[in-house]
Structure formats: C-alpha cells, structure tokens
N, C-alpha and C positions, 0 to 999 in steps of 0.2 A: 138594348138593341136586340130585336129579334133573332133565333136562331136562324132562320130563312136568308135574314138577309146577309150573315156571314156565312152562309154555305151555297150564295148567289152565286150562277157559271159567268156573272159579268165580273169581271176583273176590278173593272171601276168600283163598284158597291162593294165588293169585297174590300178595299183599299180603304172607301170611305167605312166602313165599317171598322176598320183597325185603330183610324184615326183618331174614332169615336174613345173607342176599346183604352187610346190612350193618352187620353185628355182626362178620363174617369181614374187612372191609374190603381190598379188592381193589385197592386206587391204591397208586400207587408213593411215596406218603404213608408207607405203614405200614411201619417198619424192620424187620418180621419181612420184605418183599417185596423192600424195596430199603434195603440197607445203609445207614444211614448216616452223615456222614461224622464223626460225633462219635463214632462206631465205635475203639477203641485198640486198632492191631495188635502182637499179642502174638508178641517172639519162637520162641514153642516150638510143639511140633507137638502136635495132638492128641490122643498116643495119649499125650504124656508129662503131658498135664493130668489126661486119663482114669485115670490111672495113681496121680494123688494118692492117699492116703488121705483117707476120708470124716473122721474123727475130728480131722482140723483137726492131727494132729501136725507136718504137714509144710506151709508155707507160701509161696505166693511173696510176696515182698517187693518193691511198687514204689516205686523212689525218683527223683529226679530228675538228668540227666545234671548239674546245674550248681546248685553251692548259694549262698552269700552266701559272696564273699570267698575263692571257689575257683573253678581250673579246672573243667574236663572230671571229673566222678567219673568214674573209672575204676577206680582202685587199692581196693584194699579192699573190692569187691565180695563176698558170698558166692552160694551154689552156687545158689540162690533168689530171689537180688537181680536184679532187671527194670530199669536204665534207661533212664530215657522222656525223650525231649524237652521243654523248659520247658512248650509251649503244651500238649502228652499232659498234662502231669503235671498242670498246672490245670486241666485238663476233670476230673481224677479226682472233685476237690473236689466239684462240680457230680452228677456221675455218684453218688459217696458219697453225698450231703446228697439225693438224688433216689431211692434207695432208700434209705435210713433212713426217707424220709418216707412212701415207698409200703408197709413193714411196718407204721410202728405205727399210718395212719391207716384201712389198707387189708387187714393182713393177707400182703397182696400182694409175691409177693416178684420185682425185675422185673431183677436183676442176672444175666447169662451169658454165655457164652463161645460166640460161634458156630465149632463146629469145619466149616470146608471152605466154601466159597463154589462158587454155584451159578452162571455166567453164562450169558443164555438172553437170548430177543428175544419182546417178544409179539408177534404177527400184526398187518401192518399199523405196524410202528414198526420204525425201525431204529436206536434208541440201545440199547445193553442193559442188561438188570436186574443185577442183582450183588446174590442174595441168601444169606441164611444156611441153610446146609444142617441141621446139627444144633445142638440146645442144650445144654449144659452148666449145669447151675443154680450161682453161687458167690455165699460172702459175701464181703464185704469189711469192713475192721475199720482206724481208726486211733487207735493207741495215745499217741500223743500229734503235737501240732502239729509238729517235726519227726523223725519218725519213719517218715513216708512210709506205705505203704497197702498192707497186708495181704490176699490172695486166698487161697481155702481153697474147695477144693469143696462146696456143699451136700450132706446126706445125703438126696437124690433123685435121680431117676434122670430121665439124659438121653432127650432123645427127641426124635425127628424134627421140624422145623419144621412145625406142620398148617397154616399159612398158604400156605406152600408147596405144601405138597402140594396143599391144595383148589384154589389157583389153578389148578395143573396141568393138575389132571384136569378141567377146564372145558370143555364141548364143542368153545372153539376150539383146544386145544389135545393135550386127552384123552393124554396124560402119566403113568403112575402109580409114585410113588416107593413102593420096597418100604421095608416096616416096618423102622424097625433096632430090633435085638434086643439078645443078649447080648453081642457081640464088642465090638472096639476100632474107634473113628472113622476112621482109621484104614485098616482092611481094608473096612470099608463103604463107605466113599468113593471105594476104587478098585475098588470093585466096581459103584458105581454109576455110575462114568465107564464102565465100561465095556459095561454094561447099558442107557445111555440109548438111544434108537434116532436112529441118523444122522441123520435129517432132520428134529428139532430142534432138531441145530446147535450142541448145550448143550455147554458144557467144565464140571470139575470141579477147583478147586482143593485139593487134598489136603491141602497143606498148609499152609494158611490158617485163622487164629486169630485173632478179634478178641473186645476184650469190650467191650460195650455192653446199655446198656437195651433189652427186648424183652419186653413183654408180651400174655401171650392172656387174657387176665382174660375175654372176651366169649366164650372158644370154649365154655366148661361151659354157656355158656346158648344158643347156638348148637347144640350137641350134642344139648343135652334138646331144643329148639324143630323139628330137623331130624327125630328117631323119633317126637316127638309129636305132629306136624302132622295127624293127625286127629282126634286127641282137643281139640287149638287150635280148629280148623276148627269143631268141633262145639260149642264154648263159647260161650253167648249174649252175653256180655261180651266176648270178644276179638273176634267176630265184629262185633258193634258198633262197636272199635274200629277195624278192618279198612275199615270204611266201608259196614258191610251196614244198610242200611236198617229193612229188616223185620226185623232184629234188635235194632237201638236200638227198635223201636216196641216189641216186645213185653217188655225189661228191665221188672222190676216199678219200681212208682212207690211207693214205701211212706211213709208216714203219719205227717207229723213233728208231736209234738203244739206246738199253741200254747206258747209258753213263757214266755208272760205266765199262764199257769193250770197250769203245771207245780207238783207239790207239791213243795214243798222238800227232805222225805225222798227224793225220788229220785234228788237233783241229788249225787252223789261228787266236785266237785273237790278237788281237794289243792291247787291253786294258782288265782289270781281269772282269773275268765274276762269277755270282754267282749261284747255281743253277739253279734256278730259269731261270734266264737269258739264261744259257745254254740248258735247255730243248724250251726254243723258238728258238733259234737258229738251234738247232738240228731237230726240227719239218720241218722250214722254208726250209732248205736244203734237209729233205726228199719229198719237194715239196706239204707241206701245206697249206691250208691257212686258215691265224690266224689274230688277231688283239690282240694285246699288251697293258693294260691300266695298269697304276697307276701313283699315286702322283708323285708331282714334287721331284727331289731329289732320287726317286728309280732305276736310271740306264739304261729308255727307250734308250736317247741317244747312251751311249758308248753301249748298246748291237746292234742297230742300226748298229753303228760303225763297229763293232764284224761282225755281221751278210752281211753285204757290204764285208769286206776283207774275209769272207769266202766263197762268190759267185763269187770272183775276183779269189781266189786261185781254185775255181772247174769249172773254165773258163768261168764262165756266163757275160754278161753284165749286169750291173744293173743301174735304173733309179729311182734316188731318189725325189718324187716330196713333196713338203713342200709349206703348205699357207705361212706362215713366212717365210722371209729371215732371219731371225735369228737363226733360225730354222737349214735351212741348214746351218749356218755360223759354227754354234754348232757341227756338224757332221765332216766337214770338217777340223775345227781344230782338232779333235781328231783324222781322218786321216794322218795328216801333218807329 
C-alpha cells in the first residue's frame, strides 16, 4: 500500500487503507512473520524437497524415533523415512487433523514447507523475527493409525512468502525481495543472502526447512482491495462503511411493504418463516441492505434459504458466498 495513500486528507482511503494494512496482518502474531514454534524442522535441504516429484510417486514418510515396547527406531529406516522426536511427532496429529479441516470446510489448503529462514530486527526492537522465506505447498496423508505420516508435494507452485515481503518493503524498512522464479530454493536463497543490503543486518538460512501451518487466505482480497481502491472509494456502500457520513445519508431507503397486507401469492418460502425473519426478507427484496445477526439455533440459515428462493422467484440471480463449506452445505440441503 502506498505511503500516499495512508497519509490521503480523505478519511475514506485512509480507512480503506487500514483495512488493507489488516487483512496482511503485520504482528509478529502471524507465522508467515515469525516462525513459529509448533514449526517441524525437517532434516533435508530445500532443493531436495523441491526436487520431489509432483505426482505423489515419491514420498516422505514420518515416523516416530520411539514406538511402544522399543528402543530408539533406528534400524530399518528407508531412504524417505523422517524420524521425529515423541513430542514433533504428536504435533503432527494436531497439524494433520488442522488441514484436513482447513480443505473440506474451507477449500483452504494451509500445509507447507518453509524452505530458508529469514532473520532480521524491526526498527526500534532488538529481539529478532525468524521468518519463512519461501513456501512449498504439501499434502500430508495417514494411512492408517500406526503407519506414521506421509509428505508429498502439492501440484502448485511455490512462491515467495508475500507477507514478508510487504512487511519489508514498509517505509520503515523499504527492503524489496526479488520475485523467485523458475530455479531451485536453493540458488535463490543464496542469492538472496547475498543481494540483501548491509545495513539491514538480515542473515539468510539456506538451509532451513520447516513444515508448519501457514496461511494467506486474506492476501486474494488484499490484492483486489489494494488495485481497486478507487473504484472502493467511489462506492456509496463502502464509503458509508468507511465512516463517510454524507454517504450513509444519501444510501437509498427503499420501501418495505406492510406485511400484514402482503398477498400471499407473493410470499416463496420453502421453509416457515417468523416475523422477524420475514421483515428481513421483505427488506432484502425491497433492495436493502442489511446484515442479519443472532445466536446459533435462531433461523439465520433457513431465512437465508427463504430469502434465495424468493430472489429466484422475482428472477434475480443470486450468489451465495460462505467462509465455511459447511455453511453452504446447510443452505443447500434446505434447498434440496
């Protein structure tokens, strides 16, 4: 985000500009900034994860140094076998069951390998960051309770942490990590130790691997909200939410009819509606706009429901969007 456009005299763009500021979230909160420690450092070097094939032929296999009623595993390792310390190997469990849940409820895939660790200081603090330089996207797969926990490259394509970088390139720091491309993590990493400028201070671990959870679920609307900030700016709706006055005055006020003299033939639920319910409905249709809150169990859904077949029956299209896939599943069956 430009420095111009947070230090804009329009209130709006300043606003939208915050929003931006914290969809990216900049604190040493966020594990794409600061490692961490539930991070599993992985013995092998970057270029040899890189180097997997996508197609899942080839896999690493973690298993645990110490099983029931044995030593040290040691013996009997093969060429892909990873083992992990007891307490590594029970975070896996945790880490697994944490993306299995982030795909199917979210789509969301939030498993990778950070190849190279970045160490750096922000201005004004003298602890340092330790963060992840490049991502690697993998699945992970357990085929049965003791069989331990399979790694497999995703078939996507790694790429530079952007949390990093935006932080960077922040006025206090003005930093800019070059794009990596088509090579190996690898030659990037020591090309980027060597490319940092001195008086940042920054070291580059080369050869540092960890896998952990790391998500940017928020940068695709970061992205869009950052080129489209004059076209935000110019919306009567955002701008209202933004806090612009004379823009909430001017939002139209549309005309919800009585619903005690509503004719019947107009009313499309599919599922019973209760007052309450039906005055959002009724709003929505007048071409409102509203936001719907209460407790779980009050009816959001089926008035949802409700409110969908009555946009279908007055010939609109409509487009349901939901963080959750459970979400939409819930909607849909009540469609059905």
């Amino acid at each position: 985000m430009p420095s111009d456009v947070r230090s804009s005299p329009d209130p709006v763009t300043r606003k939208i500009a915050a929003w931006c500021d914290a969809l990216m979230d900049l604190s040493r909160r966020n594990p794409l900034l600061s490692l961490p420690r539930s991070a599993i450092p992985l013995p092998d070097s970057p270029d040899f994860l890189w180097d997997m094939p996508r197609d899942g032929s080839r896999r690493i296999k973690m298993v645990s140094e110490k099983l029931p009623g044995t030593d040290i595993l040691r013996t009997g390792l093969k060429a892909n076998d990873r083992a992990l310390p007891m307490d590594r190997y029970r975070a896996l469990k945790s880490m697994f069951q944490a993306s299995r849940r982030s795909i199917e409820e979210q789509g969301v895939p939030i498993l990778f390998i950070a190849a190279g660790i970045l160490e750096w200081r922000e201005p004004g603090r003298a602890d340092p960051v330790r963060s992840p330089i490049l991502l690697l996207p993998v699945d992970m797969e357990r085929l049965s309770l003791d069989a331990g926990y399979f790694l497999s490259p995703r078939d996507d394509e790694a790429r530079l942490n952007p949390t990093l970088a935006y932080r960077l390139k922040q006025p206090d720091i003005q930093v800019m990590l070059p794009e990596f491309g088509d090579g190996k993590p690898g030659d990037y990493l020591a090309a980027l130790g060597e490319q940092l400028p001195s008086k940042f201070g920054a070291t580059v671990d080369t050869n540092a691997a960890f896998l952990g959870k790391f998500s940017y679920l928020n940068l695709t609307m970061y992205e869009e909200l950052a080129v489209r900030i004059d076209e935000a700016r110019a919306h009567p709706l955002i701008a209202a939410i933004a806090g612009d006055l004379d823009a909430t005055a001017r939002l139209p006020r549309p005309i919800v009819p009585e619903l005690d003299t509503e004719i019947p033939t107009k009313v499309f639920h599919v599922l019973s509606a209760d007052p309450s319910q039906e005055a959002a409905i009724a709003a929505a249709r007048a071409g409102a706009n509203l936001v719907i809150q209460g407790p779980p169990g009050t009816g959001k859904t089926q008035t949802i429901a409700n409110l969908i077949a009555a946009c279908v029956a007055d010939g609109k299209r409509v487009l349901f969007v939901s963080e959750k896939m459970a979400a939409l599943d819930a909607v849909y069956r009540r469609l059905k």
